[in-house]
C-alpha positions as CSV (number, residue, x, y, z in Angstrom):
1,X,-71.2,40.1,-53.8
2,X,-70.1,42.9,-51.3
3,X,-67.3,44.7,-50.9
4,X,-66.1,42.2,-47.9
5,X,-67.1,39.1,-49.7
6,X,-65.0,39.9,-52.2
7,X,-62.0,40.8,-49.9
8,X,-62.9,37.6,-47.7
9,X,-62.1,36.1,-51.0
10,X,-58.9,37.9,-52.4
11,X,-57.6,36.9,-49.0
12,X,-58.0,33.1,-49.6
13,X,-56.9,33.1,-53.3
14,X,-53.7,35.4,-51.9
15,X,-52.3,33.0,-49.5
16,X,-53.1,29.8,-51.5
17,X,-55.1,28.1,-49.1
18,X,-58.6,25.9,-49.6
19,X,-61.8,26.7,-48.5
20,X,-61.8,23.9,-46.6
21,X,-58.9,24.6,-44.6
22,X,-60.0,28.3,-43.9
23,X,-62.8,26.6,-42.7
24,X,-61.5,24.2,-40.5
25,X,-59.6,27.4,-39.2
26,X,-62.7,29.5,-38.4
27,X,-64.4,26.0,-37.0
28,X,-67.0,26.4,-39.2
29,X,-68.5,24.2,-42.2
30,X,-66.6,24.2,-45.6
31,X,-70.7,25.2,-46.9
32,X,-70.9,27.8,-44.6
33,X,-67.4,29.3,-45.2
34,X,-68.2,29.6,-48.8
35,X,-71.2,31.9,-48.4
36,X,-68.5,34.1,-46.6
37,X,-67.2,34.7,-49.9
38,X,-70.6,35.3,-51.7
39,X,-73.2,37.3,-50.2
40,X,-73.3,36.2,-46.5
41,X,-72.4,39.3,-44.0
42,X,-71.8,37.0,-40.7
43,X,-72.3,38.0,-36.9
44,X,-70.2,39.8,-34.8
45,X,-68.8,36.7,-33.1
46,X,-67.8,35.2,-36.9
47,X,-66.6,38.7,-38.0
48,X,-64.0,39.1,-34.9
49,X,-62.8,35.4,-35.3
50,X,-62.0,36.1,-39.3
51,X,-60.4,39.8,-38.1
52,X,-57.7,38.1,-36.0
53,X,-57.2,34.8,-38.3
54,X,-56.6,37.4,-41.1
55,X,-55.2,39.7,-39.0
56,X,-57.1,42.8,-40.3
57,X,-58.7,46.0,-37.9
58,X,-61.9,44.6,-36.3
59,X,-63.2,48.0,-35.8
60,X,-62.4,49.0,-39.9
61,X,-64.1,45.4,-40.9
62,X,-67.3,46.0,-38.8
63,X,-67.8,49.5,-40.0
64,X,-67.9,47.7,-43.8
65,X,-70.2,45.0,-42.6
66,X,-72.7,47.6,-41.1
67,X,-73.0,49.6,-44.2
68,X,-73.6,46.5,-46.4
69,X,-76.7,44.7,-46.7
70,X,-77.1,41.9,-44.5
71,X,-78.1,38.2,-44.9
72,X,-78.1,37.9,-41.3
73,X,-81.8,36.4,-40.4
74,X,-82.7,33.2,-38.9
75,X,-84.0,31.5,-42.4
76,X,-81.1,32.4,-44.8
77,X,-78.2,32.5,-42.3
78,X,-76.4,29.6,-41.6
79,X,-75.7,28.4,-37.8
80,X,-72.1,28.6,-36.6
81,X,-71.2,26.1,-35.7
82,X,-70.1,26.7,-31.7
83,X,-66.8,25.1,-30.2
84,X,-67.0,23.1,-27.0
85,X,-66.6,25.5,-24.0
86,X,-63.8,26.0,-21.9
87,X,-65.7,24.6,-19.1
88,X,-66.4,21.4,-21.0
89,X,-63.1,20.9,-22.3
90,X,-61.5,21.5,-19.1
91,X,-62.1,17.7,-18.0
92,X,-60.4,16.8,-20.9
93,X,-57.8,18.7,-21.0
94,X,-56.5,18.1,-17.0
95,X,-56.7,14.3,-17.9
96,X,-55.1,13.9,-21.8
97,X,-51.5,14.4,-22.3
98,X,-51.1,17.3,-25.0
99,X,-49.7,14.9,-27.2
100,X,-52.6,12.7,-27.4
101,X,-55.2,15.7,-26.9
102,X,-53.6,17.2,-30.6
103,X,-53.9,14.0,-32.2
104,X,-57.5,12.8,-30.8
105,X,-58.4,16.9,-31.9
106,X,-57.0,15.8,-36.1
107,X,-58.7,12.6,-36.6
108,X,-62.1,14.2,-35.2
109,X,-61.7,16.6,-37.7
110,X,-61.2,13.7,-40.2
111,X,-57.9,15.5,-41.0
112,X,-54.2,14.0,-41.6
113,X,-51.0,15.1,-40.1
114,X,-50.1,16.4,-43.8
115,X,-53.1,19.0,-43.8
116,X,-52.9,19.8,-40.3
117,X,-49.2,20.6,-40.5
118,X,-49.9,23.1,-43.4
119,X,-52.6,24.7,-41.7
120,X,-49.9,25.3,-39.0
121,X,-46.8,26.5,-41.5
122,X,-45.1,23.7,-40.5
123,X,-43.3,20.7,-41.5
124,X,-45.0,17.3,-41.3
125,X,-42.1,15.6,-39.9
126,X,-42.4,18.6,-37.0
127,X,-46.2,17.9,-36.4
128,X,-45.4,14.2,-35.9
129,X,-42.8,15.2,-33.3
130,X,-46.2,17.4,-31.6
131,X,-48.1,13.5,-31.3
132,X,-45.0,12.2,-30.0
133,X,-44.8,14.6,-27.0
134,X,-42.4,17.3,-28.1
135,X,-43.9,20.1,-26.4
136,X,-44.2,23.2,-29.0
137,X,-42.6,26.9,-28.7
138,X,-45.5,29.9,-27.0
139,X,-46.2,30.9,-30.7
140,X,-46.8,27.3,-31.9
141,X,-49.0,26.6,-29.4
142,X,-51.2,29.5,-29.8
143,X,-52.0,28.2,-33.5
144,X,-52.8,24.9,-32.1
145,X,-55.3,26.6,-29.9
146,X,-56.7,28.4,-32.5
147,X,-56.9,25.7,-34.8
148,X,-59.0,23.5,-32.2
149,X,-60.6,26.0,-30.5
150,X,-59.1,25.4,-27.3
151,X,-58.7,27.5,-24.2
152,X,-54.8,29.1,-24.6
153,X,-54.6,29.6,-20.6
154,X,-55.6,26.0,-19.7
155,X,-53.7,24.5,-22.1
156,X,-50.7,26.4,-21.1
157,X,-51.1,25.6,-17.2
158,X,-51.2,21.9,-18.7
159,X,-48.3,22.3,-20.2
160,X,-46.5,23.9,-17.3
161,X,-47.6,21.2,-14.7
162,X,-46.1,18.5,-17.2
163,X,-42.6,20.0,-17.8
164,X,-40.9,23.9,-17.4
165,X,-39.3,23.6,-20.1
166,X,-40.6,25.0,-23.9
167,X,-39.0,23.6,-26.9
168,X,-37.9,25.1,-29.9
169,X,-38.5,23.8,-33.4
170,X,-34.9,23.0,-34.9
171,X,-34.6,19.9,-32.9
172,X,-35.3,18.5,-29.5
173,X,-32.8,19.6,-27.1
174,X,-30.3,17.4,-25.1
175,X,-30.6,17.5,-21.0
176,X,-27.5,19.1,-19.7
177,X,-26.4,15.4,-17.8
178,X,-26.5,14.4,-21.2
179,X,-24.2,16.8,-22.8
180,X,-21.6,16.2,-19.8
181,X,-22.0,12.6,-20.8
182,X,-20.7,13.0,-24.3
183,X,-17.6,15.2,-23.7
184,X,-14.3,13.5,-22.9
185,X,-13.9,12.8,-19.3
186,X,-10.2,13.5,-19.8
187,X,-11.1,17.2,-21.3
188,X,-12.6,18.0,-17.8
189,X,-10.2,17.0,-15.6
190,X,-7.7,19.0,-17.7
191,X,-9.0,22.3,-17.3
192,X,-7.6,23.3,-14.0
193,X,-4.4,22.4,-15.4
194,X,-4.4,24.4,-18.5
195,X,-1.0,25.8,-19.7
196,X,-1.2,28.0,-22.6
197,X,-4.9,28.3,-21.9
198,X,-7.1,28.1,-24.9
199,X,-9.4,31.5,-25.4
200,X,-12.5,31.1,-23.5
201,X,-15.0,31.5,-26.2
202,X,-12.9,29.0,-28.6
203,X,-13.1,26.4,-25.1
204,X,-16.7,26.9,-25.0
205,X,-17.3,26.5,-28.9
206,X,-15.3,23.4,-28.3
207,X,-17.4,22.1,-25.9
208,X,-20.8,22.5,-27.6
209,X,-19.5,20.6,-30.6
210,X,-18.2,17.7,-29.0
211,X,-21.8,17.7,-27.0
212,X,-23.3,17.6,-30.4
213,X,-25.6,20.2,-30.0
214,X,-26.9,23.6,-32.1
215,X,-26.3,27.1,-31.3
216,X,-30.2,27.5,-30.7
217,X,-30.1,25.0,-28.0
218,X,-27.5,25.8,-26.1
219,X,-28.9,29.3,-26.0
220,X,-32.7,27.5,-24.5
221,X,-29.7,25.4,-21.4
222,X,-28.0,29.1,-21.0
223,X,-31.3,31.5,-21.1
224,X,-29.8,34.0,-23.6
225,X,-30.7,34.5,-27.0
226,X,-28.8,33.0,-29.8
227,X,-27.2,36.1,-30.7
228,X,-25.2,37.0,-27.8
229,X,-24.5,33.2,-27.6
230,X,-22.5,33.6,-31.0
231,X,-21.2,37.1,-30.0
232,X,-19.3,34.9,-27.3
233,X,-18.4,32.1,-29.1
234,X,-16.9,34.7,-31.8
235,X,-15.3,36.5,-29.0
236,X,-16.9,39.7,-29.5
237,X,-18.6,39.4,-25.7
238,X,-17.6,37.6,-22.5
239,X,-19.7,36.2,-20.2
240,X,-20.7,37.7,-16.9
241,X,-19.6,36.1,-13.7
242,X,-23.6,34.9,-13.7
243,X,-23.5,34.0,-17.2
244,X,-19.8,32.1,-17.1
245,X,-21.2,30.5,-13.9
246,X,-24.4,28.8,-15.9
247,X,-21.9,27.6,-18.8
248,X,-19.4,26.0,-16.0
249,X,-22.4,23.9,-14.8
250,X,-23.7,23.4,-18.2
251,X,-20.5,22.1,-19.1
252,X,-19.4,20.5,-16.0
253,X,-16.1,22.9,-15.6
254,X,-15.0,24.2,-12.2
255,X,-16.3,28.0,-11.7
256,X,-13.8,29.6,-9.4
257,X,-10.9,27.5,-10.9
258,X,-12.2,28.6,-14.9
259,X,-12.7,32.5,-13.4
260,X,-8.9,32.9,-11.6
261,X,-7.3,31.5,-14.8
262,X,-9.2,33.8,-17.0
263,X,-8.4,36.9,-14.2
264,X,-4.5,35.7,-14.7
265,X,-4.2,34.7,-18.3
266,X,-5.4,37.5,-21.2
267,X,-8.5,38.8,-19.8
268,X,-7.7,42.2,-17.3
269,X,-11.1,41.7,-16.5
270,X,-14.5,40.2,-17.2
271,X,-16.4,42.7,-19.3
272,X,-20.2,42.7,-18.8
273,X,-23.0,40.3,-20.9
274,X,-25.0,42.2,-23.0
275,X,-28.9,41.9,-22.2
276,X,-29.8,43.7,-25.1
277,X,-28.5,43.5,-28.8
278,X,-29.9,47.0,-29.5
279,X,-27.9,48.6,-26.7
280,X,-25.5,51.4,-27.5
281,X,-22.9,49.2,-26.1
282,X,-23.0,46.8,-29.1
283,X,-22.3,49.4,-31.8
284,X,-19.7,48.4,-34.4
285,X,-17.3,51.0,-33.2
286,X,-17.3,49.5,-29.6
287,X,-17.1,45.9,-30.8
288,X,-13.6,46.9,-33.1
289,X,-12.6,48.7,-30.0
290,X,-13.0,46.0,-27.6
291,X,-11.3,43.5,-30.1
292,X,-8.4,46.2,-30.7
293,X,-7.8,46.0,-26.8
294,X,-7.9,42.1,-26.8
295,X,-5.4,41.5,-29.3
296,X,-2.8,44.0,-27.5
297,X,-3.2,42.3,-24.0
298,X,-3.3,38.7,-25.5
299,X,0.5,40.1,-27.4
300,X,1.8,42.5,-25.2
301,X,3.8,39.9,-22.4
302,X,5.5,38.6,-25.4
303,X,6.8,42.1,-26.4
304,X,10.3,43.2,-25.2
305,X,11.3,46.2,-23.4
306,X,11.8,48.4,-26.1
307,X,8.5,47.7,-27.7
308,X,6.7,48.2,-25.1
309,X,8.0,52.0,-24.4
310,X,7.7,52.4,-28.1
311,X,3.9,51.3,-28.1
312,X,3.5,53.2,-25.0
313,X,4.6,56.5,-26.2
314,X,2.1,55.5,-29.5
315,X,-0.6,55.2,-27.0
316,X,0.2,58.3,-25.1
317,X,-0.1,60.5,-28.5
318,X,-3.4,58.7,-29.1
319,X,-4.6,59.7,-25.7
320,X,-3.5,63.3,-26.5
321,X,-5.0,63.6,-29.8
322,X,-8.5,62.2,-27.9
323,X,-8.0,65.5,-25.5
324,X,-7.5,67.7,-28.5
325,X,-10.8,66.5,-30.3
326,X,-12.9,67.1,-27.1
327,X,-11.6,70.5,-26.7
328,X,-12.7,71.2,-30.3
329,X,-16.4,69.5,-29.9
C-alpha cells in the first residue's frame, strides 16, 4: 500500500463514510473504489475527481502519484466507469422537471432517500422536499450535480427557466400575496393614521410575525442578508428609502405616507442601509453612538425648557472637549 492509498484511506475512516458511498460519490464501482485504498494508483481523470471530492491540492496529489509505482495497465486496472455526457443528458434534462430528474437519478442508483440524504449532509425530511419540487439553494445543487454527474450549467439554466427564485433550506418560503393575506386588514388601513406611531423596526418585526414567517425568509422577499435584516428589526439600522420602499410592498403599507411620518415623528432623517457588515460604519462604537442619538431625539420634545438648555450646555462642553482631543492627536 502507497503512501496515497493509505491517505485515500485515512480520509474515509476520518469522515465516517462507507466505501460504498465514496463510491457512489466518485461514480465508480464499490470493487473499484476499494482498490483505491490498496495498491491501485488511478488516472488522471480519477485522481482530479477524488482531489475536489476531498478537497485536497491536485497538483500536490499528482506529484505523490507519479513517484509511486503504478498499477495503471490495461490488464490489472479497472475501467472507470464513465458518466453519461453532457450532450446525452441534455435531452433529458430540458424535458424532466428537477424534481423527478433527482429522484429517477436515486432509484437508478438502487439508492433510498435515507442514504442519498447523508451523502448530501442533509436531512431526510429535506431531500424529500427536493422530489417534491422545492428547488435547492446554489451550494445544494452543486452536490447534487456532483453526486449524479450532471452538467452544473445546464441544470442551473433548467432551473432558472422554471422559477427565479432559489430556496433556502429552513423552510419553504411564503409568496409575498400570501403574507399580505394573513396580516389584519384592519392593521393596514391604520397605518396612515398612526398617533403615537410605533418605532419602525418594532412595526416591521410586528408584521413578520403575524405573517408567520422566519428571519431567513423575509431576508430571501427583501434581498438582504439576514444580518442587516435583524440589525433593523433591533433598531440598530434603518432602512434606505430603496430598502423601506421593498418592505412597504412586501408588507402592503403605503410608501410616501410610512416615509413623511417617519420624516415627522423621531427619525431627523433616514440613515443609510448597510451593504456590508464588515464596513467601518458598523463598528460597536458607531452602533452605541447612533443608539445614544435615538434615544435623545425619541425624549427630547417631552423635555421642558430648562432641560433642554441644561442638556444643551452638556452637549456644548462635549463638543468642546471633542476640539481639545483633536488638537492633542
Amino acid at each position: 500500500m502507497s503512501k496515497l492509498n493509505e491517505m485515500i484511506l485515512e480520509f474515509r475512516e476520518d469522515i465516517g463514510q462507507s466505501i460504498e458511498g465514496l463510491a457512489l460519490l466518485m461514480q465508480m464501482d464499490p470493487e473499484e473504489y476499494a482498490r483505491l485504498e490498496k495498491d491501485w494508483i488511478p488516472p488522471d481523470d480519477t485522481l482530479q475527481r477524488l482531489c475536489a471530492l476531498f478537497e485536497w491540492n491536485y497538483q500536490d496529489i499528482k506529484r505523490l502519484a507519479d513517484v509511486t509505482p503504478s498499477t495503471r495497465s490495461s490488464k490489472t486496472s479497472p475501467q472507470i466507469h464513465k458518466s453519461a455526457s453532457p450532450d446525452s443528458n441534455s435531452d433529458k434534462i430540458a424535458s424532466t422537471h428537477l424534481a423527478n430528474l433527482i429522484k429517477d437519478a436515486r432509484e437508478d442508483a438502487k439508492q433510498d432517500a435515507v442514504g442519498i440524504a447523508t451523502l448530501l449532509g442533509i436531512s431526510v425530511d429535506y431531500y424529500q422536499e427536493l422530489e417534491n419540487g422545492v428547488t435547492p439553494p446554489d451550494e445544494l445543487l452543486r452536490k447534487l450535480c456532483l453526486l449524479f454527474g450532471w452538467n452544473y450549467n445546464q441544470i442551473l439554466q433548467k432551473i432558472n427557466s422554471q422559477s427565479s427564485v432559489l430556496l433556502g433550506n429552513l423552510q419553504p418560503l411564503i409568496h409575498a400575496k400570501e403574507i399580505q393575506a394573513r396580516l389584519p386588514k384592519q392593521e393596514l388601513m391604520e397605518i396612515p393614521d398612526i398617533s403615537g406611531p410605533v418605532p419602525l423596526h418594532e412595526q416591521i418585526l410586528k408584521a413578520r410575525v403575524n405573517a408567520d414567517q422566519n428571519v431567513e425568509g423575509i431576508s430571501i422577499l427583501l434581498q438582504i442578508n439576514p444580518e442587516l435584516y435583524e440589525q433593523i428589526e433591533s433598531g440598530i439600522v434603518f432602512p434606505d428609502p430603496d430598502l423601506l420602499k421593498r418592505i412597504s410592498s412586501l408588507f402592503g403599507w403605503n410608501y410616501n405616507e410610512l416615509l413623511n411620518r417617519e420624516k415627522s415623528s423621531h427619525f431627523s432623517e433616514l440613515l443609510p442601509a448597510i451593504t456590508s457588515l464588515n464596513s467601518p460604519d458598523s463598528s460597536i462604537s458607531d452602533i452605541k453612538l447612533r443608539n445614544i442619538l435615538r434615544e435623545i431625539s425619541e425624549t427630547w420634545r417631552k423635555l421642558s425648557k430648562d432641560h433642554k438648555q441644561t442638556l444643551l450646555k452638556q452637549l456644548e462642553f462635549l463638543r468642546g472637549s471633542m476640539g481639545n482631543m483633536d488638537h492633542e492627536n
